[in-house]
N, C-alpha and C positions, 0 to 999 in steps of 0.2 A: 184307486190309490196311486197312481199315475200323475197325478194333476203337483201342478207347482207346490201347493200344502206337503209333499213327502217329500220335496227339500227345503222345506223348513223343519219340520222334523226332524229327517237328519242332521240338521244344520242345529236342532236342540241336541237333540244326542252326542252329538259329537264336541261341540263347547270350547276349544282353546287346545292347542296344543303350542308348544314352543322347544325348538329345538335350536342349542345354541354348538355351533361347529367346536367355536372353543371350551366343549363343556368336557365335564371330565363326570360320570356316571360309573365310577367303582364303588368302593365302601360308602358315602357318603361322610367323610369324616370333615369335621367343620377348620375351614383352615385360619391358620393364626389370624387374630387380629379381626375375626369375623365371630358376631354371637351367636346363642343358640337359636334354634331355628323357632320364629312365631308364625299363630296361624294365620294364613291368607288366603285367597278366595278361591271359595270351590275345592277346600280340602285339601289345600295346598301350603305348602307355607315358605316362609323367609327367614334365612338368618343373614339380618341385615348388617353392612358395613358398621365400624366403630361410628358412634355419634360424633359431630365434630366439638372441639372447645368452645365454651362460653366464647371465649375472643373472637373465633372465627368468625368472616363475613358473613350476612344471613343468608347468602344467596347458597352458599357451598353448602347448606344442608339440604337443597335440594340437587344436589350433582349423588349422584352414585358413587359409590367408593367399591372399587373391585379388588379382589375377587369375591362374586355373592353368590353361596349356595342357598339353591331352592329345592322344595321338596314338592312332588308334580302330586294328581289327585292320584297316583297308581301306586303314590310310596316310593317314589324313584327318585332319590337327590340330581343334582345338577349343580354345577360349578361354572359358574361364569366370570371369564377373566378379564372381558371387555364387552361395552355394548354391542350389541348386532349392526353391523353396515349393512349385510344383504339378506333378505327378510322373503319367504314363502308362506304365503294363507290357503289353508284349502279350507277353511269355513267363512262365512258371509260374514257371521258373529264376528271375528277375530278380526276380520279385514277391516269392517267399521271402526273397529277399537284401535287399531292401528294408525288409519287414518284422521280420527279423533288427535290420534296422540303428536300429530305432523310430520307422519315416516313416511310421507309419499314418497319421497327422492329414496328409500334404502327397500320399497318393495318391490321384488324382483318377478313376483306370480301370483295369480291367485285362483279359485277354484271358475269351473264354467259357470259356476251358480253367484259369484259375484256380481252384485249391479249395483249399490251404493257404497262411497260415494260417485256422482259419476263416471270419476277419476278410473274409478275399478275397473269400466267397464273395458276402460285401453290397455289393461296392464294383461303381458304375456299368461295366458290358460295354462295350469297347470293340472288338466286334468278334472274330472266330478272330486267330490266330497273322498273318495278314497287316496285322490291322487295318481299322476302318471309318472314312475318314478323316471322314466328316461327325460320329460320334462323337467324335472326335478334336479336331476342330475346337470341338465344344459344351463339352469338358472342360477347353479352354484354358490344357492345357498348359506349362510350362516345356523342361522334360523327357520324351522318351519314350524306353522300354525298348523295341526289340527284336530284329532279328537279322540274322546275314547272310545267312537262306534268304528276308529279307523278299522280295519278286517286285518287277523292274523296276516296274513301272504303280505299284505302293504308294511303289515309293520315289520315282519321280518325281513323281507327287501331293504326298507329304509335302515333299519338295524343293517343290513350287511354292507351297505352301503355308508356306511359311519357315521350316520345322520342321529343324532340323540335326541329322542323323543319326549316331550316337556306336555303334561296334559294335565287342563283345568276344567274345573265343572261344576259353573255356577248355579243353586237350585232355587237363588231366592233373587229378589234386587236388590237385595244387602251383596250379597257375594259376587252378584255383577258387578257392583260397584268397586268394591275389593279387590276383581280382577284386574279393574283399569289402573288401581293402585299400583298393584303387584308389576302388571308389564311396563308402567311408567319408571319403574324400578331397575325391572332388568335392563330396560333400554335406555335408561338414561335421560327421560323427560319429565319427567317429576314434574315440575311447575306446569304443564301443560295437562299433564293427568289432574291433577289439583284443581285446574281452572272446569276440568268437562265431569271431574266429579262436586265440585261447587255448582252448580249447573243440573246436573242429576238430583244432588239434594234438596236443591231447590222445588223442583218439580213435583219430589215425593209428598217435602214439604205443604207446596199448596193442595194437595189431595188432602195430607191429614188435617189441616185447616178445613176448608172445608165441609170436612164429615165429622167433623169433630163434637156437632151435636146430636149425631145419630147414636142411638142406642139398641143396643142387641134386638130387641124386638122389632124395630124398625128397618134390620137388614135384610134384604133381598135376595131371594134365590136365584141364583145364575145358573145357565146348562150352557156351554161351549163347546162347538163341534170344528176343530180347526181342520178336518179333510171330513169325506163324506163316511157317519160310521163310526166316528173316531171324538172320544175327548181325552180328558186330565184329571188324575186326580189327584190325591198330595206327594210331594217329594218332586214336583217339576215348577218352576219361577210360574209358570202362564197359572197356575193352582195361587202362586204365593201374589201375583198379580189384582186375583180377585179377591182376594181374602183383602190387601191395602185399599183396594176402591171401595172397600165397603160393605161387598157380596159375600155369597153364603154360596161355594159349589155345592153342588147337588150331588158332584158326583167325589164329594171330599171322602167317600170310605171307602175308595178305591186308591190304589196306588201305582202312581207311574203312567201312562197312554194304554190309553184301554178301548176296546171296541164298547159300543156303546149297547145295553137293553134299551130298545123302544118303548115297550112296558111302564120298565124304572122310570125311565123321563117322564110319562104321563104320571105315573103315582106321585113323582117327587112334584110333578107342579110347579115350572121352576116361574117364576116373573120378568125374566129376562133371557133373552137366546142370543148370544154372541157368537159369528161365525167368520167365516173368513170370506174376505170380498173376492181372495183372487180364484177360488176354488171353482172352475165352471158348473152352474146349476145348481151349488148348493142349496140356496134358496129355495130355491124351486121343490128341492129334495125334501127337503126339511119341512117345510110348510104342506107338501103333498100325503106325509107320512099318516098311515089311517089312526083315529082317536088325537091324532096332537093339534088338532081343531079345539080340544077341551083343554087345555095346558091356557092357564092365564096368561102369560105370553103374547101364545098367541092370539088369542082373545083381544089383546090390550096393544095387538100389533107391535110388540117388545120385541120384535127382532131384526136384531142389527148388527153391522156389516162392519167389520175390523178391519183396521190395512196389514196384508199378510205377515210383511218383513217386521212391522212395529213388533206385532205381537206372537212372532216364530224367532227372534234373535235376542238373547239377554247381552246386549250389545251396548254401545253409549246411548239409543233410543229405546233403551226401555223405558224409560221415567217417562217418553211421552206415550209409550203405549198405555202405561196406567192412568196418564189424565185421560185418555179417548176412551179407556176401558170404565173410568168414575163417573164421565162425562156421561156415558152411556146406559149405565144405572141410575144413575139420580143426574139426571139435566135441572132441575130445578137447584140442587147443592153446587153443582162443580159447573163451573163458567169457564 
């Protein structure tokens, strides 16, 4: 459990956090001139600026109008009085979305586990997935990204350290998408969130084209092993993944990351074995395991190799994880 797959994991777990310097986290009361608050991605929600006038130009209804309180997925309002200039990620997830949204020039860190885009790879370390708060403190902050696996001690440090904690936690590709909405919001990019979720719909789009003549009896059992040991079953996006490509988890009456029965996988019989490429040996693991010789699968040589980052970050690439995920159950549908 070592292996790169246990920070993606983490990197699911933990899903978005945002913290904005100028936020005000007391009562949450919604301040003049700002509505009630709607829902937005990952349990979170928005009470967005006044709409502008019929008259106004069309472009001003994609500007922000501050101050906009948000409510984070822990229940925790947030008041933002201005967009973010200096910007901290300690998840992969959130750095992608970031950089999607065109904040290179306002990110100030990001975790050791960032690699795309490659941009990420030069930008000052702040730290694993928990974060290094004396990093944190030298990068000075507006905002930081990161999640709700962050551990008690980190979040009470950044708590004491005045930093106001903003946390999102998308479980489907609907609510990824929602979130690129939502940060396009706080931050002030609106028309560029628009463009990369135009782009995501797209994608989901030609999956449900596609399978669109498949019928329930014609869907495929999936088994996904994203570390050695380990899958998904409902309540996490990689579950809500397979379900839009068209498959049937095997291990859907489980809920959340679960260690995997041996056993079960052989009885369930799944006809497809999705696993992680970047995982040393999996493969090997998995096709060595005794009785899973009988598993149609493998029989059918049905198992294959996911790119890790695709399908471990509900990020701006997850729409492509699902076409590699659709592509990879029915290659004959999805092109």
């Amino acid at each position: 459990m070592k292996s790169k797959w246990l920070v993606g994991l983490a990197a699911l777990l933990v899903s978005a956090m945002v913290i904005a310097g100028c936020a005000d986290n007391g009562s949450g009361g919604t301040p003049s001139g700002v509505k009630e608050p709607t829902t937005a991605a990952g349990g979170s929600s928005v009470s967005p600026s006044a709409s502008p006038s019929p008259s106004a130009p069309a472009a001003a209804s994609k500007k922000t109008v501050y101050p906009l309180t948000v409510k984070d997925a822990s229940g925790k309002d947030v008041t933002f009085t201005k967009a973010p200039e200096r910007i901290v990620s300690l998840s992969p997830s959130e750095t992608e979305v970031l950089f999607a949204l065109g904040l290179n020039s306002k990110i100030v860190g990001v975790s050791q586990y960032d690699d795309y885009p490659e941009e990420a790879k030069s930008k000052p370390k702040m730290g694993n997935l928990q974060g290094n708060p004396e990093a944190i403190i030298a990068a000075n902050p507006d905002i930081v990204f990161a999640g709700l696996s962050l551990n008690k001690p980190s979040v009470d440090k950044l708590t004491e350290l005045k930093m106001n904690l903003f946390t999102a936690e998308p479980k489907t590709v609907d609510q990824a998408i929602e979130r690129i909405a939502l940060y396009g919001k706080i931050t002030d990019t609106q028309e560029q969130a628009d463009k990369v979720i135009a782009q995501m719909k797209a994608d989901k789009q030609k999956v449900a084209d596609a399978l669109k003549g498949l019928k329930d009896d014609q869907k495929k059992k999936v088994y996904v092993e994203f570390s050695a040991g380990w899958t998904v079953g409902k309540g996490e996006f990689m579950d809500d993944l397979i379900t839009l490509a068209g498959g049937v988890n095997v291990a859907s009456d489980l809920q959340g990351w679960k260690q995997i029965s041996e056993e079960k996988i052989i009885q369930s019989n799944p006809e497809v074995i999705l696993f992680s490429k970047g995982v040393p040996d999996l493969e090997k693991t998995i096709r060595g395991r005794g009785g899973w010789d009988k598993i149609k699968a493998m029989q059918d040589n049905k198992v294959i190799a996911v790119d890790d980052n695709l399908l471990s970050r509900p990020g701006p690439r997850v729409t492509k994880a699902l076409i590699d995920v659709a592509k990879a159950i029915y290659p004959d549908l999805v092109k």
